[in-house]
C-alpha positions as CSV (number, residue, x, y, z in Angstrom):
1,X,10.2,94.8,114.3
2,X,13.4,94.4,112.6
3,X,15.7,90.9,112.5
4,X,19.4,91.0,111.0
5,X,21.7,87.9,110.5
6,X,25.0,89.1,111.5
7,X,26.9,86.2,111.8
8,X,26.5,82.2,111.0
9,X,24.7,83.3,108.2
10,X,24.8,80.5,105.4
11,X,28.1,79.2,107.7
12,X,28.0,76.6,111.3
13,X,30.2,79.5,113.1
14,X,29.9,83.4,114.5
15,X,26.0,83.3,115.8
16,X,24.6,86.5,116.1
17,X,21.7,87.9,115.1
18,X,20.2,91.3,116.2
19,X,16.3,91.9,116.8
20,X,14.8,96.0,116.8
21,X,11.7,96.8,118.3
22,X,11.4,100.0,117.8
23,X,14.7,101.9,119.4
24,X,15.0,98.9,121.4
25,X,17.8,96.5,120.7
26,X,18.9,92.9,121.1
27,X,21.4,90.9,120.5
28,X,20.9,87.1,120.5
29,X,24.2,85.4,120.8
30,X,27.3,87.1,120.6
31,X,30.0,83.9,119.0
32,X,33.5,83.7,117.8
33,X,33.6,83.5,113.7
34,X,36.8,81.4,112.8
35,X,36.4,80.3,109.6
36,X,39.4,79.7,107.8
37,X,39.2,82.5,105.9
38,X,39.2,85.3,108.7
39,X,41.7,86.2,111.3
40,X,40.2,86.2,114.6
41,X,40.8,89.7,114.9
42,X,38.1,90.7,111.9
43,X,35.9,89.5,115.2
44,X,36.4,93.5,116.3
45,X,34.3,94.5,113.3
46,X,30.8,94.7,114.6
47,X,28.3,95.7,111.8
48,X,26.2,97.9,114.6
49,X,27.7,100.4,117.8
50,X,28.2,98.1,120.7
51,X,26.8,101.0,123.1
52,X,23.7,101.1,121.4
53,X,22.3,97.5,122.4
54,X,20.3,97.4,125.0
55,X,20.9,93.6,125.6
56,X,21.9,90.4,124.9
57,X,20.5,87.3,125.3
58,X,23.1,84.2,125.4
59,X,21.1,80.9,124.1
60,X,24.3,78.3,125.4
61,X,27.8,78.6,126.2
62,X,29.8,76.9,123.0
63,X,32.3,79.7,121.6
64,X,30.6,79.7,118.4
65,X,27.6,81.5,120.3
66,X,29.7,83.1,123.0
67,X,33.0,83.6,122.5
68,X,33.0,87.2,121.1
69,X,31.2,88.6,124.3
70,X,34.2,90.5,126.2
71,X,35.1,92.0,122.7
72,X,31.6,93.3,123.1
73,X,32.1,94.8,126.4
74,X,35.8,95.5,125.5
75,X,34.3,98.3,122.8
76,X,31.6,99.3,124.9
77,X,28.6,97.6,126.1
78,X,27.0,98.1,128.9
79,X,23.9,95.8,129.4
80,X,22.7,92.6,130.8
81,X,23.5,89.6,129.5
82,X,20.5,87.2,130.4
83,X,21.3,83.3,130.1
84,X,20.1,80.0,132.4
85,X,22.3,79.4,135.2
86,X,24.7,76.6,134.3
87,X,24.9,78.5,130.9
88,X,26.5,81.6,132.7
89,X,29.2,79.2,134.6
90,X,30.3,77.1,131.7
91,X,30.8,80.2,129.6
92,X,33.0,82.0,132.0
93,X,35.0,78.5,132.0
94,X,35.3,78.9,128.2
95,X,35.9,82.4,127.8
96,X,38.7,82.3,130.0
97,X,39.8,79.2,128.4
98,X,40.2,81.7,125.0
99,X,42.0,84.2,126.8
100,X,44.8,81.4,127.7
101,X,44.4,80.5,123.4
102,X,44.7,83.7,122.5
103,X,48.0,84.4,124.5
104,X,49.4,81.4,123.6
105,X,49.2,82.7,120.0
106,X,50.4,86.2,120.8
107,X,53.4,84.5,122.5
108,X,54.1,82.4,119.7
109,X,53.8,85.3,117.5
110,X,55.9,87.4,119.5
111,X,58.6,84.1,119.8
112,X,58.6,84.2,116.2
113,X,58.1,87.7,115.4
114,X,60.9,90.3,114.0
115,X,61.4,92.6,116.8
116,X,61.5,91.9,120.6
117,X,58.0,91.8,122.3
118,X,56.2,92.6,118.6
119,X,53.5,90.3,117.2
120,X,53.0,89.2,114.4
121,X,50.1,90.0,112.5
122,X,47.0,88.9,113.5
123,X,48.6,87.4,116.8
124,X,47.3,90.6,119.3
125,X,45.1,88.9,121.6
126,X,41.1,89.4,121.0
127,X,40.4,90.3,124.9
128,X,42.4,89.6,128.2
129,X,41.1,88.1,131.3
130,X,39.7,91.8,132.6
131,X,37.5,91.4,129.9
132,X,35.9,88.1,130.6
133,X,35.9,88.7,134.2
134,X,33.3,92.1,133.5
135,X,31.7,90.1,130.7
136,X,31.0,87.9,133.3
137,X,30.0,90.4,136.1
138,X,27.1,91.9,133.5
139,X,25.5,87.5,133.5
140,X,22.0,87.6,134.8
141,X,20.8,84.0,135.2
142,X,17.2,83.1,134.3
143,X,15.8,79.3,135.0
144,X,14.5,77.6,132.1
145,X,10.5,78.2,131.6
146,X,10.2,81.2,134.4
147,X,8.9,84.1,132.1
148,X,11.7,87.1,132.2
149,X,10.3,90.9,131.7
150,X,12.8,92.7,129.6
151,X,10.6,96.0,129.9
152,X,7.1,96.6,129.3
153,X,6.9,95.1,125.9
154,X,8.8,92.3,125.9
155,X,9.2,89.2,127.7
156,X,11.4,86.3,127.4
157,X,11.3,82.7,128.1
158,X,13.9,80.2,128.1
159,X,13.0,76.4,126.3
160,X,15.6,73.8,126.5
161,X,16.6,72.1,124.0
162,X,19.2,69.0,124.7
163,X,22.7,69.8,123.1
164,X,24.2,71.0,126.2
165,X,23.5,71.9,129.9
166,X,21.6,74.7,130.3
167,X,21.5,75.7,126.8
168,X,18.0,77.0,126.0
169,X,15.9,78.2,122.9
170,X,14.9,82.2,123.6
171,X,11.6,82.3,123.0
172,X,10.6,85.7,122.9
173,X,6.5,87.7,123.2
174,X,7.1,91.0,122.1
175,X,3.9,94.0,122.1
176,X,5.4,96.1,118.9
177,X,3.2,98.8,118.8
178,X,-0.3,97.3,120.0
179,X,0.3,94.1,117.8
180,X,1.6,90.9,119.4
181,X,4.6,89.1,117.9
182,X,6.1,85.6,118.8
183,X,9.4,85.0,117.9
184,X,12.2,81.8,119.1
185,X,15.7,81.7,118.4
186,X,17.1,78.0,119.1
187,X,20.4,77.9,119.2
188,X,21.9,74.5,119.2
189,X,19.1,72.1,118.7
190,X,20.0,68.3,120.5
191,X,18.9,65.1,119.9
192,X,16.6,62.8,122.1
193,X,18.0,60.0,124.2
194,X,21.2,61.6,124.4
195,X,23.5,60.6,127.4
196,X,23.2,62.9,130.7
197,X,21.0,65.6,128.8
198,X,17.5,66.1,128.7
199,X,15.6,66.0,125.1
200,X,14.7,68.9,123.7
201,X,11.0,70.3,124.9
202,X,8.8,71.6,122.2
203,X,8.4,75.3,121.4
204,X,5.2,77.5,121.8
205,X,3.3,78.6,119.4
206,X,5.0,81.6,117.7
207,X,5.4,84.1,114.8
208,X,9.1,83.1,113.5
209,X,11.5,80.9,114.2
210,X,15.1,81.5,113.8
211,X,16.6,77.7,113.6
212,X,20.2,76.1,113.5
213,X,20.5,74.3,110.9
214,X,23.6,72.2,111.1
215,X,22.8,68.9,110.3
216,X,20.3,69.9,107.3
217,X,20.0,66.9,104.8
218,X,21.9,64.3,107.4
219,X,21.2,61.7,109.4
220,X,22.5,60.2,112.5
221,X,23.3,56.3,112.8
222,X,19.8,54.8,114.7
223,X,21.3,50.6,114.0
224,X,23.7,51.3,117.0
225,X,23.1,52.7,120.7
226,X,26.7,54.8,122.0
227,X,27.0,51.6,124.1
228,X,26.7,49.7,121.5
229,X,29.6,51.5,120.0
230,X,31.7,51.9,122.6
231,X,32.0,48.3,123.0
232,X,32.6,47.4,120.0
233,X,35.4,49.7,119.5
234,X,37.3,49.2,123.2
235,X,36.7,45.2,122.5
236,X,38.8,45.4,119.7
237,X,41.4,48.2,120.2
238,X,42.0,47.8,123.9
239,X,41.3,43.8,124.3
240,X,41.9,42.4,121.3
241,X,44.9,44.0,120.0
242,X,46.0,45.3,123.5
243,X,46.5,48.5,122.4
244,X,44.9,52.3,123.3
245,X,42.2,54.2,122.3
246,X,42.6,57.6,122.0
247,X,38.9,59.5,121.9
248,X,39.0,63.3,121.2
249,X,36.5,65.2,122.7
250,X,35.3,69.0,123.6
251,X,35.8,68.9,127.6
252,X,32.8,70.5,128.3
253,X,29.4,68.5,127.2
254,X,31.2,66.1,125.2
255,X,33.0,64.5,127.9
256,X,30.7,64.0,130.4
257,X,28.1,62.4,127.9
258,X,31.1,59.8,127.1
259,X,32.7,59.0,130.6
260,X,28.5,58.2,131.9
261,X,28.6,55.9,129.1
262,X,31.9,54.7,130.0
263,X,30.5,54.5,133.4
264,X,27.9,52.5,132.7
265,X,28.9,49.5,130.6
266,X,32.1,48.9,133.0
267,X,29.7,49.2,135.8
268,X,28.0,46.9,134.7
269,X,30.6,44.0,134.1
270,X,29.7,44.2,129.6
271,X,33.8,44.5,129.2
272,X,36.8,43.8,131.7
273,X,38.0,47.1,133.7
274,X,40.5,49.3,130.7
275,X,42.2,52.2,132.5
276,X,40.5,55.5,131.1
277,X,42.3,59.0,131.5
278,X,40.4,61.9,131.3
279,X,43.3,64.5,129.8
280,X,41.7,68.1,130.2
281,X,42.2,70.5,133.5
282,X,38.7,72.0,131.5
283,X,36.6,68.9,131.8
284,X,37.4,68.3,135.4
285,X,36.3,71.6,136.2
286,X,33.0,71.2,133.8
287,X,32.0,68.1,135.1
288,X,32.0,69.9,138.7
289,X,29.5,72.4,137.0
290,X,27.6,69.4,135.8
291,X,27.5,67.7,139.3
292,X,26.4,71.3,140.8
293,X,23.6,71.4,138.9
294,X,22.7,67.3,139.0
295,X,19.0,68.6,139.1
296,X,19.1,69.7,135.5
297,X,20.7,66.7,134.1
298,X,18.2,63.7,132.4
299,X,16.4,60.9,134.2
300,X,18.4,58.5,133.5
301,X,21.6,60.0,135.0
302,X,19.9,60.8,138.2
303,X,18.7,57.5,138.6
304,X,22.2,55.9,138.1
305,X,23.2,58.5,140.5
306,X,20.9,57.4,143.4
307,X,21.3,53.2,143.1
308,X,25.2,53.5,142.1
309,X,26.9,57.0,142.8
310,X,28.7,59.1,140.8
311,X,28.0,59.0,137.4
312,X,31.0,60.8,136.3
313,X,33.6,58.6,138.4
314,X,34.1,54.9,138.5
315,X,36.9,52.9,139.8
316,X,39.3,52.4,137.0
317,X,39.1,56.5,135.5
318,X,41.4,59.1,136.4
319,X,40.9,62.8,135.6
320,X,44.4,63.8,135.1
321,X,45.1,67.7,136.2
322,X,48.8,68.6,135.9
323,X,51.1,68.4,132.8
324,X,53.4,66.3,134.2
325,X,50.7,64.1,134.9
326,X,49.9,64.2,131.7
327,X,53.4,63.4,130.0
328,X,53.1,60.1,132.4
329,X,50.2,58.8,130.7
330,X,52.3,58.7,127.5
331,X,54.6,55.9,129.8
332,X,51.6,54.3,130.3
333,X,52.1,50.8,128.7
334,X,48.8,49.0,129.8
335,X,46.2,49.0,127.2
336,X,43.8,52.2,127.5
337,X,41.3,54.7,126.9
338,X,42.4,58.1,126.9
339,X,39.7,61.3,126.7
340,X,41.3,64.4,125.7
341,X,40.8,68.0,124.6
342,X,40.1,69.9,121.5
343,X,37.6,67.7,119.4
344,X,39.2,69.0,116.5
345,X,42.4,68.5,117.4
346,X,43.4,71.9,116.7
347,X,45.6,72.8,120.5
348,X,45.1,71.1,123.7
349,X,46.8,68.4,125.2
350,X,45.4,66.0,122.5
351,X,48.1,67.2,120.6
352,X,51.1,65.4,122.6
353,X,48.8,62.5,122.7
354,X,48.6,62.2,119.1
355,X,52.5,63.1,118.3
356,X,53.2,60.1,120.8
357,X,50.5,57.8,119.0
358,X,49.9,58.9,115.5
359,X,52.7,56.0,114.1
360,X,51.3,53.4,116.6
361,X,50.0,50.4,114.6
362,X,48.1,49.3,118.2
363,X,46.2,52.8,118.3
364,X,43.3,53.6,117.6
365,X,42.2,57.7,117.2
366,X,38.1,57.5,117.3
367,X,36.5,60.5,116.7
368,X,33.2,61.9,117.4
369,X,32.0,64.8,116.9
370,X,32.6,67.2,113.8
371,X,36.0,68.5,112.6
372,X,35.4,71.4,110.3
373,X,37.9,71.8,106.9
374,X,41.1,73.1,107.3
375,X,42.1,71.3,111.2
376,X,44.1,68.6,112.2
377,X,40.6,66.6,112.6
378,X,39.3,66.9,109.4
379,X,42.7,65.8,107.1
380,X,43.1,62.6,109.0
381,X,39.4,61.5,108.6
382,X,39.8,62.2,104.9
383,X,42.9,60.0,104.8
384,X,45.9,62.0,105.3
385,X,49.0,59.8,105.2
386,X,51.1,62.2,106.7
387,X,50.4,65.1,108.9
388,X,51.8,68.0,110.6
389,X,52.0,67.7,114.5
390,X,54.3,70.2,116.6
391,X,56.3,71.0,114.0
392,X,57.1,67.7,112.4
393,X,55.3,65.6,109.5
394,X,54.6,62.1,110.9
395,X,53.1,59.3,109.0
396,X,49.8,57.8,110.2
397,X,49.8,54.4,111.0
398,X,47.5,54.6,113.4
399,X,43.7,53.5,112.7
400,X,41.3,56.4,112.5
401,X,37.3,55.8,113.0
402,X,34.5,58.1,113.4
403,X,30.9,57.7,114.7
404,X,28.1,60.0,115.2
405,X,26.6,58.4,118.4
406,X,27.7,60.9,120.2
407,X,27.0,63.8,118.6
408,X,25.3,66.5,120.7
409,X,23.1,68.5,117.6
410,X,20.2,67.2,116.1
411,X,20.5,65.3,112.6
412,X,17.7,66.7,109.7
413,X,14.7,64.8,111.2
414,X,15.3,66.0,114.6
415,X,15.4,69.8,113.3
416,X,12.2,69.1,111.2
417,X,10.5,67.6,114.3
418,X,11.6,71.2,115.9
419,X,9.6,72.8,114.0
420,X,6.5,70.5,112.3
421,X,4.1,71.0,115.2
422,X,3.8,74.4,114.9
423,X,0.6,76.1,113.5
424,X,1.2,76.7,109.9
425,X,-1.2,79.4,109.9
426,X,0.6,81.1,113.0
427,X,4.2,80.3,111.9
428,X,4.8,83.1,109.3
429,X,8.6,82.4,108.6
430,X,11.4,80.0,109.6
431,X,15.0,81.7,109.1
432,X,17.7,79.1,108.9
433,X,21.1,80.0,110.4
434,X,24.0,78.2,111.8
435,X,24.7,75.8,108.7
436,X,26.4,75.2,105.7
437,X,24.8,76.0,102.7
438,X,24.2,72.9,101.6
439,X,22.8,71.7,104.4
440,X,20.1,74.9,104.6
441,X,19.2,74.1,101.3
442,X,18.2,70.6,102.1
443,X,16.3,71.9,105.6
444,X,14.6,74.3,103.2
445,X,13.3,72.3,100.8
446,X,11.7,70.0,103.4
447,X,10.5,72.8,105.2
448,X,9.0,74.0,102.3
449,X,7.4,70.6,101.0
450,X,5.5,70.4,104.3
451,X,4.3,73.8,103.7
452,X,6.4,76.3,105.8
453,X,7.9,79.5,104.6
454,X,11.5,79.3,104.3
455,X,13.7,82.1,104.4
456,X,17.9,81.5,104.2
457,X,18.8,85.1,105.3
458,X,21.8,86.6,103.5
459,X,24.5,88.0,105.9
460,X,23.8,91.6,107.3
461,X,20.9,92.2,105.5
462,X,17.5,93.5,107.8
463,X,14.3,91.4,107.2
464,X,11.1,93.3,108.3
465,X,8.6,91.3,110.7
């Protein structure tokens, strides 16, 4: 049995990792790399024949695990893609949510290009909607702890783990040549008490362990609840200072989390009623995939479902759909909350927002979740007094914050807890992916303390098992 780390080796994004048994071949997670440093095209280069694997197994639906799927299928795959149900729907939402990214770019490129209908370099789109649409046609859904038979010597069960619905640790039992071998894969690892998810259930007993590793050597703030937080922050932008609150967030998991907690402290009569905006077509139609599958989502959530309704709707939200729409809530002169898409703030409608707001004194930008190097996100966090926003440099003079309340992965404890319970005699090796280096070396050494083998696999290279 063979395991190579083909992407989101020693870096958070391009998961994908390849296990041999034999002739037998599978992919685990097929993600979009874009660091900085590549062009998204570079995404075509797969290190192996896409014909020759057998199948893929899809651990959640972020882009960083399943973006590069219909490139897959584009060059030639032909299997099963196995995944939990609401896994399968929110990916097709975000794949075809790329397609509309990509040709934006390629129209931009084109726009801007030297001769009529060319592109630019780098600006030809990954994959097309045909794509997605017979990615999505090869999905073959798989409820969370139902053992799956892949063939005769294999058989796969999906764990969850938190982070986001449906997403699942592959957990796989695997009869290479009369020997038994366990091995899990855990994608995105969540965090416990985390709004409308589950917490993540412990893993079997097994062999290996292939573990994210994102928030190595951090920790999450544990003095404040999101509530908490939330209050705090609306209190003083929206009451106080009568001003608006501008929270960027990823529509799909992201949202949701924040608009229950929303829910529940004006619900519950803790501030006076703000007008909050939901500004992303994408997390209206998420949230439907979150209220079709209700019976997945945590305890708590179902509860506040049953004594007061909906927990994604309350009287004073509005899920804006259109662009025009949109536009209006810039004429909005109320104080107010307003949700929109990318986290990062690199495209989406968060953009006009920000151009509108960014020299504000009476906004507030509050982010909360992680904005890598190089976007929009990560320069005003570090203090940028100007930016670049649709083509103009505008100063900030708007107040920028950032908590990790709401922040979907697990911090260093939680990834540590992942794994501590496992039988040190069974566990043979942990392999830490999906991380920057930094923070794999501080995972490691933790791991290694408590008396785990550690291995930080090197990009492409095969590691006997």
């Amino acid at each position: 049995m063979k395991l190579t780390i083909h992407g989101a080796a020693r870096q958070v994004t391009g998961s994908m990792h390849l296990l041999e048994i034999g002739q037998y071949k599978i992919l685990v997670d097929c993600g979009l790399d874009y660091e900085k440093d590549r062009s998204i095209q570079s995404n075509e280069n797969f290190p192996f024949r896409p014909e020759e694997i057998d199948v893929v197994i899809l651990t959640h639906a972020h882009i960083d695990h399943s973006g590069n799927l219909p490139t897959l299928v584009r060059l030639g795959f032909q299997g099963q893609i196995l995944c939990t149900p609401p896994t399968a729907d929110l990916t097709e939402l975000l794949l075809m949510d790329s397609v509309s990214i990509f040709m934006h770019k390629a129209n931009k490129g084109r726009k801007h290009g030297k001769g009529k209908g060319k592109f630019n370099s780098g600006a030809q789109p990954l994959y097309l909607q045909k794509h997605v649409m017979d990615t999505v046609e090869r999905f073959i859904t798989i409820n969370f702890n139902r053992p799956f038979r892949l063939n005769g010597d294999i058989e796969l069960t999906f764990v969850p783990v938190g982070h986001l619905l449906g997403a699942a640790a592959a957990v796989l039992k695997i009869n290479d040549h009369g020997e038994e071998k366990t091995i899990a894969f855990t994608g995105d690892i969540g965090r416990k008490n985390y709004p409308v998810l589950n917490d993540p259930e412990q893993l079997p007993a097994v062999n290996y362990i292939v573990s994210e590793a994102t928030y190595g050597g951090r920790y999450h703030t544990k003095d404040k609840s999101v509530e908490d937080t939330l209050i705090e922050t609306i209190e003083k932008a929206c009451i106080k200072e009568q001003g608006r609150l501008i929270i960027p967030a990823f529509s799909i998991g992201r949202t949701q989390s924040l608009v229950f907690a929303l829910n529940k402290i004006f619900t519950s009569g803790k501030l006076p009623a703000v007008k909050v905006f939901v500004d992303s077509p994408m997390a209206v139609m998420a949230t439907g995939i979150f209220r079709k599958y209700h019976n997945l989502v945590n305890e708590e959530a179902q509860e506040f479902y049953n004594k007061k309704g909906d927990e994604f709707d309350f009287d004073n939200l509005t899920y804006v759909e259109t662009l025009k729409d949109s536009r209006q809530v810039s004429n909005y002169f109320e104080p107010c909350i307003i949700i929109s898409s990318a986290g990062m703030l690199e495209g989406g409608r968060i953009q006009d927002h920000l151009f509108y707001n960014i020299q504000n004194y009476y906004c507030t930008i509050l982010f909360i979740g992680y904005c890598a190097k190089g976007t929009l996100g990560h320069r005003l966090l570090r203090g940028d007094p100007i930016v670049h926003i649709k083509d103009r440099e505008l100063a900030v003079y708007a107040t920028i914050k950032q908590t990790d309340v709401l922040s979907a992965h697990g911090d260093h404890d939680d990834l540590i807890n992942n794994i501590k319970h496992q039988d040190k005699s069974i566990l043979k090796n942990v392999f830490l992916v999906h991380g920057e280096t930094g923070s794999m070396e501080a995972l490691s050494e933790s791991l290694t303390a408590d008396g785990y083998n550690v291995t930080i696999p090197e990009k492409d290279v095969a590691y006997e098992l």
